[in-house]
Gaussian input, Z-matrix of N, CA and C with variables (Angstrom, degrees):
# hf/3-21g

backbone

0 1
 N
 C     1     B1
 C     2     B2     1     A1
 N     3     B3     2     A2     1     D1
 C     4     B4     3     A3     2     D2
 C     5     B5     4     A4     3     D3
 N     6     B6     5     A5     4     D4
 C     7     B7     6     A6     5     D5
 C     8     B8     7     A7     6     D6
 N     9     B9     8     A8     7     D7
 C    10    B10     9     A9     8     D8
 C    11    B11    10    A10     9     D9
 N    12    B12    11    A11    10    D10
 C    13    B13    12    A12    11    D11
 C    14    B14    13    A13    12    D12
 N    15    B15    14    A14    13    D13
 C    16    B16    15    A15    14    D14
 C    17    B17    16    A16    15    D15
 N    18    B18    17    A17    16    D16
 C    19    B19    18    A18    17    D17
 C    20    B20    19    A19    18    D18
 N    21    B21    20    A20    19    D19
 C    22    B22    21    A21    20    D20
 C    23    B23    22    A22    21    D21
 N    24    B24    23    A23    22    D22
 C    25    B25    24    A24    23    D23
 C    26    B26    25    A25    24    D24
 N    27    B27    26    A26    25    D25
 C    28    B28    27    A27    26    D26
 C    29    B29    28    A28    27    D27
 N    30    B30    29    A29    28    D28
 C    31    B31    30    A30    29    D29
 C    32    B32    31    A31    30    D30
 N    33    B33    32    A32    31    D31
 C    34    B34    33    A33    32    D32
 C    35    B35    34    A34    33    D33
 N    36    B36    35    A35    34    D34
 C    37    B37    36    A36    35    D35
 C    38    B38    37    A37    36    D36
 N    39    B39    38    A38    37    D37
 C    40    B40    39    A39    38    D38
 C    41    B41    40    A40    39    D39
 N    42    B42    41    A41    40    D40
 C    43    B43    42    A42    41    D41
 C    44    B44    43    A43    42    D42
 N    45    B45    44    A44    43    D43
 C    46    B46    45    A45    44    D44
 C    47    B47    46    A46    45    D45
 N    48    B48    47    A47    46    D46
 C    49    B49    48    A48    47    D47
 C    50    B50    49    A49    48    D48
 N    51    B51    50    A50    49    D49
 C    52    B52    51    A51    50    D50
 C    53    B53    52    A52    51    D51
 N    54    B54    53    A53    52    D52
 C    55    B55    54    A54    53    D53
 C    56    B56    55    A55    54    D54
 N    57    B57    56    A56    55    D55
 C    58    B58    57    A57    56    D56
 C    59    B59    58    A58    57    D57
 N    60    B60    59    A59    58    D58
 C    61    B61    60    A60    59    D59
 C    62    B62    61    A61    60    D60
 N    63    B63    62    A62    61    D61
 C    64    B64    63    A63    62    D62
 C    65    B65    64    A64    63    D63
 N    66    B66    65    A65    64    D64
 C    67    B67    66    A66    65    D65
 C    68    B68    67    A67    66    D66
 N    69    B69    68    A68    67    D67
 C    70    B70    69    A69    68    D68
 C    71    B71    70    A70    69    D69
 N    72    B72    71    A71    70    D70
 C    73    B73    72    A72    71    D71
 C    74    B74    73    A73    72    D72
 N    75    B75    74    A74    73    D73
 C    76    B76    75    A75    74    D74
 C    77    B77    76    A76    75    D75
 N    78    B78    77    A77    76    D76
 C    79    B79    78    A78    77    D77
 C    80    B80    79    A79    78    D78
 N    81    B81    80    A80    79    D79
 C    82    B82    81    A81    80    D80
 C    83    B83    82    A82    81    D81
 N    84    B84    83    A83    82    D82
 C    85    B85    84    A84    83    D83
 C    86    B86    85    A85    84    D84
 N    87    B87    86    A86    85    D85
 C    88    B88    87    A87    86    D86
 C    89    B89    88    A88    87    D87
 N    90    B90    89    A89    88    D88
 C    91    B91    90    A90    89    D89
 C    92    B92    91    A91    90    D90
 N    93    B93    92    A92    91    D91
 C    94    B94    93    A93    92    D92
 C    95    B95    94    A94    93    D93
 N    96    B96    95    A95    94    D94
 C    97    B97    96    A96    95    D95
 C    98    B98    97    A97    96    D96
 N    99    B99    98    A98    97    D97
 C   100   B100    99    A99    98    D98
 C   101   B101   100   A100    99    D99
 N   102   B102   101   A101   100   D100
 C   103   B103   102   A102   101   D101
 C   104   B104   103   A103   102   D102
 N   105   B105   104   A104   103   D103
 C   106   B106   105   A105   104   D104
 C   107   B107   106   A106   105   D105
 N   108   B108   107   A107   106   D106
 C   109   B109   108   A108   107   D107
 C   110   B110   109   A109   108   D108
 N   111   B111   110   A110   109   D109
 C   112   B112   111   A111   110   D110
 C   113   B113   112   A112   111   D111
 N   114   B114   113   A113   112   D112
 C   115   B115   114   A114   113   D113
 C   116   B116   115   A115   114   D114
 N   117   B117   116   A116   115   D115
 C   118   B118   117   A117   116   D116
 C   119   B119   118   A118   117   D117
 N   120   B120   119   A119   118   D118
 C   121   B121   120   A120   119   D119
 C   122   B122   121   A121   120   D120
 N   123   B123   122   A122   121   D121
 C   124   B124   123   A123   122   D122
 C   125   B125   124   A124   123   D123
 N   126   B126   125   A125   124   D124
 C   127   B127   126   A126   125   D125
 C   128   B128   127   A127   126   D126
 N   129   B129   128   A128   127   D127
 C   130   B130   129   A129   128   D128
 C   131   B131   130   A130   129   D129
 N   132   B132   131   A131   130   D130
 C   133   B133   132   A132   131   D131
 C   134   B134   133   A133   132   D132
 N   135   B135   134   A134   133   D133
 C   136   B136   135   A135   134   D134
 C   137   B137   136   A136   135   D135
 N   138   B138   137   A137   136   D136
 C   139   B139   138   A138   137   D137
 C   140   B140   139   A139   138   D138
 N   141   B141   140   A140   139   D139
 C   142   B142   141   A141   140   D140
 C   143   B143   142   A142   141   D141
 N   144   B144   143   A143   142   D142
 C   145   B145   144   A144   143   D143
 C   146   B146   145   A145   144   D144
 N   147   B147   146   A146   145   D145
 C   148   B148   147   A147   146   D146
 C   149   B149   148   A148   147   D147
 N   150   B150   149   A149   148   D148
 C   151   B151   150   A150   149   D149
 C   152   B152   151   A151   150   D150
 N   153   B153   152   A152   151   D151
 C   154   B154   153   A153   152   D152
 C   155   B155   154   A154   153   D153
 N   156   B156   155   A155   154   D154
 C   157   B157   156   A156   155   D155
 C   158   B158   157   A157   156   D156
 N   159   B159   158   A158   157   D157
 C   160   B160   159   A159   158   D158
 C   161   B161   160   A160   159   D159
 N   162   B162   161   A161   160   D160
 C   163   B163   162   A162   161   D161
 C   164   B164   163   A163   162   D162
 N   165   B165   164   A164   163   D163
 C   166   B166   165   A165   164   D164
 C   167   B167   166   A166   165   D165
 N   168   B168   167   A167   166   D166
 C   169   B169   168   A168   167   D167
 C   170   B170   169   A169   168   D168
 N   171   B171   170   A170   169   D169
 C   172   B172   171   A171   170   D170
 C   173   B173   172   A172   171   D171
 N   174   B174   173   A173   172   D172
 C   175   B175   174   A174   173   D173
 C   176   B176   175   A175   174   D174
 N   177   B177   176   A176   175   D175
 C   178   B178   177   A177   176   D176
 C   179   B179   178   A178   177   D177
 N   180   B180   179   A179   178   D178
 C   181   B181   180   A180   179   D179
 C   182   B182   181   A181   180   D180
 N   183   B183   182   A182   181   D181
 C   184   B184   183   A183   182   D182
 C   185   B185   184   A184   183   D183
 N   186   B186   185   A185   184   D184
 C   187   B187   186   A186   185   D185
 C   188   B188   187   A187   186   D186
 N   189   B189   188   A188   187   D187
 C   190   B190   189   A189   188   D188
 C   191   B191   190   A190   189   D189
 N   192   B192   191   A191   190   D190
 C   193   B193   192   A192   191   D191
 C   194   B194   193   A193   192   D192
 N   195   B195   194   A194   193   D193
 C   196   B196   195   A195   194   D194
 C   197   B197   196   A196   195   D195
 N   198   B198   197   A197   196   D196
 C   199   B199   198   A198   197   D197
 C   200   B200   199   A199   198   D198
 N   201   B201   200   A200   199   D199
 C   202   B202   201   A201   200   D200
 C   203   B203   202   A202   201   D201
 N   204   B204   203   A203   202   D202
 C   205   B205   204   A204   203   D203
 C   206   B206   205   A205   204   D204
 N   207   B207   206   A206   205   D205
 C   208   B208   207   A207   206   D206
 C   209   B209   208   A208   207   D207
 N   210   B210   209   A209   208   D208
 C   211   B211   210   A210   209   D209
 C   212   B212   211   A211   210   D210
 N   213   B213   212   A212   211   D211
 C   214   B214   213   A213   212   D212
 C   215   B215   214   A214   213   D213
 N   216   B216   215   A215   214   D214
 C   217   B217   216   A216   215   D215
 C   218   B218   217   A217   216   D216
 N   219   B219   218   A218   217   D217
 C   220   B220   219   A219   218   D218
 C   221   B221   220   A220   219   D219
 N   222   B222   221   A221   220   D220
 C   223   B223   222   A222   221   D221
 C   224   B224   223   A223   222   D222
 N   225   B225   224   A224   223   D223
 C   226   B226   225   A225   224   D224
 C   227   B227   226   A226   225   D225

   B1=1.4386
   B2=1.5246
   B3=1.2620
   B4=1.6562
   B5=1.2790
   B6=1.1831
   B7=1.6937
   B8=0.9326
   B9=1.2434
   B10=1.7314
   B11=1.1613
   B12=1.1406
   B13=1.8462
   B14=1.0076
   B15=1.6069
   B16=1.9795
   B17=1.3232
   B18=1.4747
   B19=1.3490
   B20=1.3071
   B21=1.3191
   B22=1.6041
   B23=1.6229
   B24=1.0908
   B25=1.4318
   B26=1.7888
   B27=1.0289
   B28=1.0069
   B29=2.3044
   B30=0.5579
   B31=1.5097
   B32=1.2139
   B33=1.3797
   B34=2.0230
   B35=1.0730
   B36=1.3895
   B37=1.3361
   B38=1.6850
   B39=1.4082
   B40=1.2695
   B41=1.0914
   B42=1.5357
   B43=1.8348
   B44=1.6426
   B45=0.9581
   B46=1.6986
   B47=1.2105
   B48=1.3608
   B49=1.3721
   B50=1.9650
   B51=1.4216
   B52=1.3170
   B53=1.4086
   B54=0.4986
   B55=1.6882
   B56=1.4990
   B57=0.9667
   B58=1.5217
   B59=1.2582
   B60=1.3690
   B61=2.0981
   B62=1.0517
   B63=1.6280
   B64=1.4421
   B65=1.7396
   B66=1.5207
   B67=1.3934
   B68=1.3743
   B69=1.3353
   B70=1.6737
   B71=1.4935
   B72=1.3089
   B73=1.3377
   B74=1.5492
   B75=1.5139
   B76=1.3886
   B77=1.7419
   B78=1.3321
   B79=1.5480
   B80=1.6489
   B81=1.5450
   B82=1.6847
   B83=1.7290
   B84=1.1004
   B85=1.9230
   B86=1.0917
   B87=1.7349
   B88=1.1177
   B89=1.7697
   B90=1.4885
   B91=1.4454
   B92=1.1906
   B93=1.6783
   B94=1.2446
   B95=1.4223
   B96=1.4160
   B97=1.4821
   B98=1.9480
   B99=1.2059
   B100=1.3264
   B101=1.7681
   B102=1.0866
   B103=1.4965
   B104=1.4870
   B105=1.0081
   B106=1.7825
   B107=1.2879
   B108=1.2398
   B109=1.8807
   B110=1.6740
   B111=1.5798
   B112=1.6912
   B113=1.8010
   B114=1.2011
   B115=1.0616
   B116=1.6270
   B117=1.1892
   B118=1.8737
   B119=1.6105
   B120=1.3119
   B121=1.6692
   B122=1.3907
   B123=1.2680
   B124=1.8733
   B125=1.5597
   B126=1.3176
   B127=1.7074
   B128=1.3409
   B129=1.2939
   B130=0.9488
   B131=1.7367
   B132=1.4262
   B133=1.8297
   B134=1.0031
   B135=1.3663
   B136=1.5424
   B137=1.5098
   B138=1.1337
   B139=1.6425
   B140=1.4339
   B141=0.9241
   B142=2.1058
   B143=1.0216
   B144=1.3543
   B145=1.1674
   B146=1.6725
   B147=0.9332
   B148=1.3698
   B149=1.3555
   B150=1.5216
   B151=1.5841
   B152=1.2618
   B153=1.2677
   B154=1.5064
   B155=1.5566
   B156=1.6793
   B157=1.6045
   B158=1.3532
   B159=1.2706
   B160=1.3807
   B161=1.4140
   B162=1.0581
   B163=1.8605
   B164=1.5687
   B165=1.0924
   B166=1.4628
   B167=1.4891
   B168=1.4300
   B169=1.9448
   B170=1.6399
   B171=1.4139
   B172=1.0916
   B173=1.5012
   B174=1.8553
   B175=1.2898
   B176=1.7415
   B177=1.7959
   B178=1.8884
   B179=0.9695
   B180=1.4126
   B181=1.1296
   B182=1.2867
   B183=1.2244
   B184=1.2743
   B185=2.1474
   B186=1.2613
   B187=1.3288
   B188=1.3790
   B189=1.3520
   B190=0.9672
   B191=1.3810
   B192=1.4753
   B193=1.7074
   B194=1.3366
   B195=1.2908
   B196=1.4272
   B197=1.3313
   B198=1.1003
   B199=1.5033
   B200=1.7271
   B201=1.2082
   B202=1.1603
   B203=1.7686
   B204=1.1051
   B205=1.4569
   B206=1.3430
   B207=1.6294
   B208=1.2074
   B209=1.8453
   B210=1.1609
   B211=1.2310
   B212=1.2237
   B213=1.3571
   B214=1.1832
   B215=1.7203
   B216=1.3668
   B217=2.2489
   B218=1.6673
   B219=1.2367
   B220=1.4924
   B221=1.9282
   B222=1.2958
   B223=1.7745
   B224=1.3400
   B225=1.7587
   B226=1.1955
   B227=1.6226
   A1=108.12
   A2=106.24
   A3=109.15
   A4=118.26
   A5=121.21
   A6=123.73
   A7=126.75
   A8=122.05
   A9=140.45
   A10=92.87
   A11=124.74
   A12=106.77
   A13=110.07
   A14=105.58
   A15=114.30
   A16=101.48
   A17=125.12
   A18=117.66
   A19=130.12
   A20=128.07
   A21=126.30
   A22=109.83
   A23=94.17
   A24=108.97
   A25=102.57
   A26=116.91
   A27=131.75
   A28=92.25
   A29=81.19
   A30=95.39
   A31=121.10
   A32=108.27
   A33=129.10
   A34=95.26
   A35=139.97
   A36=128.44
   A37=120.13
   A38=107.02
   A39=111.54
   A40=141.33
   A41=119.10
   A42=137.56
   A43=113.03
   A44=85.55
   A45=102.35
   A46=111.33
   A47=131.09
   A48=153.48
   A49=93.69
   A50=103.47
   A51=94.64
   A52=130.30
   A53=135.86
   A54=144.04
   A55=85.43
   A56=126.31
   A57=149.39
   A58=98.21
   A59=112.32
   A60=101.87
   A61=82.39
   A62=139.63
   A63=146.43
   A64=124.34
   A65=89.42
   A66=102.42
   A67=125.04
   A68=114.72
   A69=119.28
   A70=110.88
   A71=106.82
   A72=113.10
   A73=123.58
   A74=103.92
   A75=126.39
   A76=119.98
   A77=114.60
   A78=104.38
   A79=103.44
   A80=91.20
   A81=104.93
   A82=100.86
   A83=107.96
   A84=111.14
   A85=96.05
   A86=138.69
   A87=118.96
   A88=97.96
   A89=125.20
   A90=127.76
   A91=130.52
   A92=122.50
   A93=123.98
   A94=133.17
   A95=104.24
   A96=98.66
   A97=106.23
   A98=122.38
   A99=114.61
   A100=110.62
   A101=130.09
   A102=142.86
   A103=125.35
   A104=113.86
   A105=110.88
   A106=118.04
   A107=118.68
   A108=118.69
   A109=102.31
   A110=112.90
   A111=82.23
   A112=87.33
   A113=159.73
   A114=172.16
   A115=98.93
   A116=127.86
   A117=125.31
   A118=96.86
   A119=96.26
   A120=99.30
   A121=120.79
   A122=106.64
   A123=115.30
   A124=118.15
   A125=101.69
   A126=93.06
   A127=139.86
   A128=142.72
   A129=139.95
   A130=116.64
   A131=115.68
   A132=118.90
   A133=110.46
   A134=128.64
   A135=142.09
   A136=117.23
   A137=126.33
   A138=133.12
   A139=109.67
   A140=114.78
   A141=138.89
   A142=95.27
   A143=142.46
   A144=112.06
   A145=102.82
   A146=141.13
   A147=110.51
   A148=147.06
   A149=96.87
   A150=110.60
   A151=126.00
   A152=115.16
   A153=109.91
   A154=128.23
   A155=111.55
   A156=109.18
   A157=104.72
   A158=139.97
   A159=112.10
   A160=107.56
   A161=117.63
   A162=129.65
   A163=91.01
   A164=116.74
   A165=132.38
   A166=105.55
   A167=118.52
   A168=106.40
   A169=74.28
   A170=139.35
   A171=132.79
   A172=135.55
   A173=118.38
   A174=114.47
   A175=110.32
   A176=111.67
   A177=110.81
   A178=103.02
   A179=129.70
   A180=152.58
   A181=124.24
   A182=129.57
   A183=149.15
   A184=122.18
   A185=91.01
   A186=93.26
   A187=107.50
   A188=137.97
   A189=153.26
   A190=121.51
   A191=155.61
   A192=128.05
   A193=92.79
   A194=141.40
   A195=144.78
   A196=125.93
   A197=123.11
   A198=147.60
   A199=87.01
   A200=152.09
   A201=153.61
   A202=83.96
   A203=123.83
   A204=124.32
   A205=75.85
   A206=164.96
   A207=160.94
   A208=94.07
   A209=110.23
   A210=127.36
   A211=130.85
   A212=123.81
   A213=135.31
   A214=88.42
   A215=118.53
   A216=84.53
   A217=132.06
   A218=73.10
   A219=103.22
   A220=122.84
   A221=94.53
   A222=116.25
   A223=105.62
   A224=135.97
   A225=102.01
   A226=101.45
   D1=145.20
   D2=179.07
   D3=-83.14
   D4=147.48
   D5=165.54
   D6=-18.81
   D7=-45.16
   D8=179.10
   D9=-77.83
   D10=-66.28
   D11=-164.25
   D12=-44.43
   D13=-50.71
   D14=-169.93
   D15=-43.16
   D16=-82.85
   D17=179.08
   D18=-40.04
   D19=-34.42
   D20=154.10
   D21=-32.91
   D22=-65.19
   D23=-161.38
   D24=-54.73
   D25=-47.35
   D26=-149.80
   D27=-83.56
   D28=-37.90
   D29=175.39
   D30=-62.70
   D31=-50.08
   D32=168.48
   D33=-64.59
   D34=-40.34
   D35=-160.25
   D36=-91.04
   D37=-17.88
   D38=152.78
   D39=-80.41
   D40=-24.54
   D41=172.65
   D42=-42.98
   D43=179.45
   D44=165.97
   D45=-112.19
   D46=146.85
   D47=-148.30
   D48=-63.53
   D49=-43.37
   D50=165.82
   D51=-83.68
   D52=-22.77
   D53=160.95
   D54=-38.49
   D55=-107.73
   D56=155.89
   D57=19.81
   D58=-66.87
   D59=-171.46
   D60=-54.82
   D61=-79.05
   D62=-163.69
   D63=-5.92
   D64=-68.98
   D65=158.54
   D66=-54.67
   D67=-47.78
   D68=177.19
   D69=-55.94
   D70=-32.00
   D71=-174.23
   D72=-74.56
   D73=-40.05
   D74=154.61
   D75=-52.20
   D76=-16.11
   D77=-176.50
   D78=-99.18
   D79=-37.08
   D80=-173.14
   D81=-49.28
   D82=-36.03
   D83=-153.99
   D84=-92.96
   D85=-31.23
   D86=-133.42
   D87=-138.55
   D88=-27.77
   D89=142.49
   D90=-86.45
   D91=149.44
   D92=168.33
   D93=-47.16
   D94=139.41
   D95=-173.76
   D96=-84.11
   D97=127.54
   D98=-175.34
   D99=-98.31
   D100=158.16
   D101=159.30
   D102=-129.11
   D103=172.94
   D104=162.68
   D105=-50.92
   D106=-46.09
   D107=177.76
   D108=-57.67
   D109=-6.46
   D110=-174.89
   D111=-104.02
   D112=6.05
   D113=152.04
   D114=-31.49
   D115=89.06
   D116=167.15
   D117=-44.25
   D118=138.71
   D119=161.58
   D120=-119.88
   D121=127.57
   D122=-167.08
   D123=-110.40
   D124=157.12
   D125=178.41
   D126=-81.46
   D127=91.54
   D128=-171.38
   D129=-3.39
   D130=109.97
   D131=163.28
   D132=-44.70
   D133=-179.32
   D134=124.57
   D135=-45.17
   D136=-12.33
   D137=170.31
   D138=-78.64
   D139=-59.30
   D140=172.35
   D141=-61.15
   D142=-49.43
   D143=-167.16
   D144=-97.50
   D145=-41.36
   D146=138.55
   D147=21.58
   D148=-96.62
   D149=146.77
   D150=-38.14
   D151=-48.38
   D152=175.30
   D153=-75.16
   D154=-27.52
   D155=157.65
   D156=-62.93
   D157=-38.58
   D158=-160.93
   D159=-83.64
   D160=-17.82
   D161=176.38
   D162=-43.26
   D163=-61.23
   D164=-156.19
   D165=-79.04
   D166=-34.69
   D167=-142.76
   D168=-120.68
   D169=-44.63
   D170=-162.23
   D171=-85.79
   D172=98.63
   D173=-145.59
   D174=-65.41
   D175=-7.87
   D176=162.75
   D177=-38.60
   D178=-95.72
   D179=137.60
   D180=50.17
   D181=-35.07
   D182=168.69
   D183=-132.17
   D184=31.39
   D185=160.36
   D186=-117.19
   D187=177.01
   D188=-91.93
   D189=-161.71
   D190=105.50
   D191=165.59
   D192=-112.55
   D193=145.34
   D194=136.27
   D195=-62.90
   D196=124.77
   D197=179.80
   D198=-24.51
   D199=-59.06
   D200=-114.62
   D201=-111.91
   D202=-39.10
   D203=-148.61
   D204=-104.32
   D205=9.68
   D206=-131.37
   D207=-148.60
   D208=-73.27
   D209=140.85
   D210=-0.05
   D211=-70.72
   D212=-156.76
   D213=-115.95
   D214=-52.52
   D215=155.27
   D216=-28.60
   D217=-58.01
   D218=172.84
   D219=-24.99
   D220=-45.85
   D221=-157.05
   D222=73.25
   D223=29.08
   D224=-177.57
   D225=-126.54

């Protein structure tokens, strides 16, 4: 996360619940609303596609760690 966010964040998280709509209210009115249609769509590299044969052909690829077993590698 960037600097700016941090402090965003960090700012919302101290307010009061109204402050907060305030702000919410301020983004709703005053930035664009984004969706998937605003997402450019590009053509897959030789990197991506890559990635994407091995998605498919490569049996790594489809195994698995659980958050719990990630974790506990982890030490945490």
């Amino acid at each position: 996360m960037s600097a700016i966010k941090e402090r965003i964040f960090g700012a919302v998280t101290v307010m009061s619940d109204a402050d907060a709509e305030k702000v919410w209210k301020f983004v709703l009115d005053n930035l664009p609303s984004r969706s998937w249609e605003d997402i450019e769509e590009v053509t897959p590299d030789e990197w991506d596609l890559k990635m994407l044969d091995d998605i498919e052909h490569n049996p790594e690829c489809h195994e698995f760690v659980s958050q719990e077993d990630v974790l506990k590698e982890l030490g945490l």
